[in-house]
N, C-alpha and C positions, 0 to 999 in steps of 0.2 A: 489531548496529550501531544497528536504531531503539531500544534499550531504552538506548545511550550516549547519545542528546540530551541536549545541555542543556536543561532546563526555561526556560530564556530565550523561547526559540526556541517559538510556539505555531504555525507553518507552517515546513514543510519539503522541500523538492526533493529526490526522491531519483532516480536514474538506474543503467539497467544493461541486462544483455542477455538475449536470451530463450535456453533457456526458464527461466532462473532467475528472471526479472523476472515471467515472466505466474505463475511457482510460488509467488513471494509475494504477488501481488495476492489469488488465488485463498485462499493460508492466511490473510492479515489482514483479509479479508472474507468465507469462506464461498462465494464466488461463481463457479461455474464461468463460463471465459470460452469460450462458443461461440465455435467457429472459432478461436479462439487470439486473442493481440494481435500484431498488424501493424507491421511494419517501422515505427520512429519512431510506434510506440503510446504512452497514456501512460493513467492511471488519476486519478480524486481519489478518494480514503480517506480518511473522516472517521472522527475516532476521539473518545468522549465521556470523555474521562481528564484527570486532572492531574498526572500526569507520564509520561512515557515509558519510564519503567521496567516501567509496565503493560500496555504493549502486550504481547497476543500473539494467537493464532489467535482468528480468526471474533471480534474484539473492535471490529473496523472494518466501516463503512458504505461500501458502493463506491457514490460519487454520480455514478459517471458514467467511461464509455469513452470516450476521445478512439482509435479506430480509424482 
């Protein structure tokens, strides 16, 4: 799904449920999440690419748990 962006788009919102949502936080940045993500958790993931077709594992910077 992240690797179909349009290259338009250089911010994206993406939403889902756990624990598929805290399993990709975890592969697009490397980062295990102690304790898990929390109900209405959310991540930012910076990614240093030009287009989205290059995303994939441990390619992303986790800048932060919103727990």
């Amino acid at each position: 799904m992240i690797n179909n962006i349009d290259d338009q788009y250089s911010r994206v919102i993406i939403t889902g449920h756990n624990p598929t949502f805290e399993y990709m936080i975890e592969y697009l940045s490397n980062h295990a999440i102690a304790g898990g993500l929390s109900t209405s958790g959310a991540a930012h993931i910076s990614f240093e690419i030009d287009t989205w077709a290059s995303v994939t594992e441990g390619l992303g910077t986790l800048k932060k748990l919103y727990n």
